[in-house]
C-alpha positions as CSV (number, residue, x, y, z in Angstrom):
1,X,-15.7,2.5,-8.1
2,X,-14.1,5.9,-6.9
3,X,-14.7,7.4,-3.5
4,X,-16.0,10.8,-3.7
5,X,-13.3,13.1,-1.3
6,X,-10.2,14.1,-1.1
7,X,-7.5,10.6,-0.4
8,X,-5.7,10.8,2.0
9,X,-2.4,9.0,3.5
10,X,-0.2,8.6,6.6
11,X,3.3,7.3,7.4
12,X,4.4,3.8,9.4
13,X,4.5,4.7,12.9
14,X,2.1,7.7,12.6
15,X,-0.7,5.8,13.8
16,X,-0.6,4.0,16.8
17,X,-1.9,0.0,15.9
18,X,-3.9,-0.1,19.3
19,X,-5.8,2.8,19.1
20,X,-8.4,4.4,16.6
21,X,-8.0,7.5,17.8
22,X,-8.4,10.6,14.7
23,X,-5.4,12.6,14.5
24,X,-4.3,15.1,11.6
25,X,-1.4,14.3,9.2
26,X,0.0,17.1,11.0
27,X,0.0,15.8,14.6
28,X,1.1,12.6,14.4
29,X,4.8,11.5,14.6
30,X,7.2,12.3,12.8
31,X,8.8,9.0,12.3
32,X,10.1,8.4,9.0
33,X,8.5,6.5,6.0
34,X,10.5,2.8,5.9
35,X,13.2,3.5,3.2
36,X,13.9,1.4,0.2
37,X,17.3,1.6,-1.3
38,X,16.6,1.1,-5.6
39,X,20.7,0.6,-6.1
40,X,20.0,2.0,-9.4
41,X,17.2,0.0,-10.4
42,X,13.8,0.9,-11.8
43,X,11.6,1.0,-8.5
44,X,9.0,-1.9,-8.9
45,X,5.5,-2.3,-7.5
46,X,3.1,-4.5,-7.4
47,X,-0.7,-3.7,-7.3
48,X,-3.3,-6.1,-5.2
49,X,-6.7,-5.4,-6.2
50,X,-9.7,-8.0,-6.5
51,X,-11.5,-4.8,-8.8
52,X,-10.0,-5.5,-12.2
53,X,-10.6,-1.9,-13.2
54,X,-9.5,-0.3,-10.1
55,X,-6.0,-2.6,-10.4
56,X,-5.9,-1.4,-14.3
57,X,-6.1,1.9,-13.5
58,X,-4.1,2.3,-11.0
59,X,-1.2,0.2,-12.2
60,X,-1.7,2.6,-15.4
61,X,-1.5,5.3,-13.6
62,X,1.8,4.4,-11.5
63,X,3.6,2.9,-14.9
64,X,2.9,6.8,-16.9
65,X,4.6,8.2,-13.5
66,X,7.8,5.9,-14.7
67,X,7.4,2.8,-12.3
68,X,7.4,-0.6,-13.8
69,X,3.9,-1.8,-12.2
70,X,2.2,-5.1,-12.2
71,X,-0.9,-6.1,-10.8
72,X,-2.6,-8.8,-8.9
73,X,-6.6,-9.4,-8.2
74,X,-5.7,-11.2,-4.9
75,X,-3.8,-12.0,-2.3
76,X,-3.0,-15.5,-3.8
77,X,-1.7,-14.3,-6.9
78,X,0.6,-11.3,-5.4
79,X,2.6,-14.1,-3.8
80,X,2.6,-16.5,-7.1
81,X,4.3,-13.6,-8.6
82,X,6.8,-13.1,-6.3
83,X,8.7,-16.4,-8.1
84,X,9.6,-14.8,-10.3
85,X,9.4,-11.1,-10.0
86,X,10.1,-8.7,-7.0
87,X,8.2,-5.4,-5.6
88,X,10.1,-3.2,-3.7
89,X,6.4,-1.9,-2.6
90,X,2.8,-3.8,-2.5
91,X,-0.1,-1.6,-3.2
92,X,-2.8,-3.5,-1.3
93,X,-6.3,-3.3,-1.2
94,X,-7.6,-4.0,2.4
95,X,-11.0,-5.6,1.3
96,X,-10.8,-8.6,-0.7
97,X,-12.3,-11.8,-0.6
98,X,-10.2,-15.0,0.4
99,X,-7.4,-13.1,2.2
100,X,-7.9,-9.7,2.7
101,X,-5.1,-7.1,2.8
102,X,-4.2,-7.6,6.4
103,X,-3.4,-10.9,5.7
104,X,-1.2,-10.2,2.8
105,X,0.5,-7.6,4.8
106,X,1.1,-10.6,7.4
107,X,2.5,-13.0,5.0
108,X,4.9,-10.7,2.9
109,X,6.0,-9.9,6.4
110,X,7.4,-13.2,6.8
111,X,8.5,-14.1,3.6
112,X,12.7,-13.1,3.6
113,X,12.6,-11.7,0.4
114,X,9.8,-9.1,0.7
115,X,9.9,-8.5,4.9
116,X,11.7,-5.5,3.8
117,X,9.6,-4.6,1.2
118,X,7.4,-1.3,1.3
119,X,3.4,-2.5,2.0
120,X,0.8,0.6,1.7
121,X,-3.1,-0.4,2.3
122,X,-5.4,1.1,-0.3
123,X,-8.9,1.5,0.5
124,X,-12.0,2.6,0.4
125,X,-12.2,2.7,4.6
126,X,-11.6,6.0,6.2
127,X,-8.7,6.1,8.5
128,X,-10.6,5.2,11.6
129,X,-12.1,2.1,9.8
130,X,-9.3,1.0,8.5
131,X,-7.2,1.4,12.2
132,X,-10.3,-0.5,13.4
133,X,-10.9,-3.6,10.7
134,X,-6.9,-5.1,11.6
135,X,-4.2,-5.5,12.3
136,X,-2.3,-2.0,10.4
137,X,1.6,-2.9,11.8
138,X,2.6,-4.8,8.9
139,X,1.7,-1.5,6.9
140,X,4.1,1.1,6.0
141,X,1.2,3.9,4.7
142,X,-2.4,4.1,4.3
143,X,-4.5,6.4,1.2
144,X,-7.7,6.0,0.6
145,X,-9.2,5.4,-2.8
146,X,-10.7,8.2,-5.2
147,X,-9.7,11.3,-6.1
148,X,-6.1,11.6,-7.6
149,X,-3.1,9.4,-7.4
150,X,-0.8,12.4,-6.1
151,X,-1.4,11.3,-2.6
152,X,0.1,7.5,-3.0
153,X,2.4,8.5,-5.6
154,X,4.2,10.9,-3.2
155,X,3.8,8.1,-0.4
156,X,5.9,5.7,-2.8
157,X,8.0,8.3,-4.1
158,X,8.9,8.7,0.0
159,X,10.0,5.7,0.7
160,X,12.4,4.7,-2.4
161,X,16.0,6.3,-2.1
């Protein structure tokens, strides 16, 4: 189900974990995005979504811009898949059932091989809700469901070098 408006996305630092305080893209810090060094590999990303359709579609989408995408429908199966395949970023959805994206975000935080990974929370929650529903440190970027992919394209696209 899309989101009617415009999505929109911020950077790792750019929004202070403690507070839920609105600020423009433009005011906020100008920390950079985490980078992810490719070494000359395809960049690979890994979609967690518990909407089939939503996952499809945006793992579709990501895979016509020239990334090799999977997906995942929860936070369960995103780590089975790390055995034998490696993101360099996690698309997460924030509201799942089991373990919700803040929880995923926690774990691939302290798994070795993905603490360096690139995490971005995709939502339907607004900016504000999102700040205020977790925990948002383990999160490099935020975008909000509907409207285009531009906005998390150019959010991945900004953190692999």
């Amino acid at each position: 189900m899309a989101i009617s408006g415009t999505p929109t996305e911020w950077a790792p630092s750019q929004i202070p974990a403690t507070t839920a305080q609105s600020h423009s893209l433009s005011s906020l810090s100008g920390d950079k995005l985490r980078q992810i060094a490719l070494m000359g590999q395809r960049a690979r990303i890994l979609v967690t979504d518990d909407s089939l359709p939503i996952a499809e579609a945006l793992a579709g989408s990501l895979m016509a811009n020239g990334l090799e995408t999977h997906y995942a429908l929860s936070g369960v199966e995103a780590l089975q898949r790390l055995t034998f395949w490696q993101p360099h970023v996690f698309i997460v959805d924030v509201n799942m059932p089991e373990h919700d994206g803040f929880a995923v975000a926690r774990v691939l935080r302290r798994i070795r091989s993905t603490c360096n990974a690139g995490i971005i929370a995709f939502t339907a929650l607004d900016k504000d809700d999102f700040i205020a529903s977790g925990t948002v440190r383990h999160f490099d970027g935020y975008c909000r469901k509907g409207g285009t992919h531009a906005p998390l394209l150019a959010l991945i696209n900004g953190m692999l070098v």
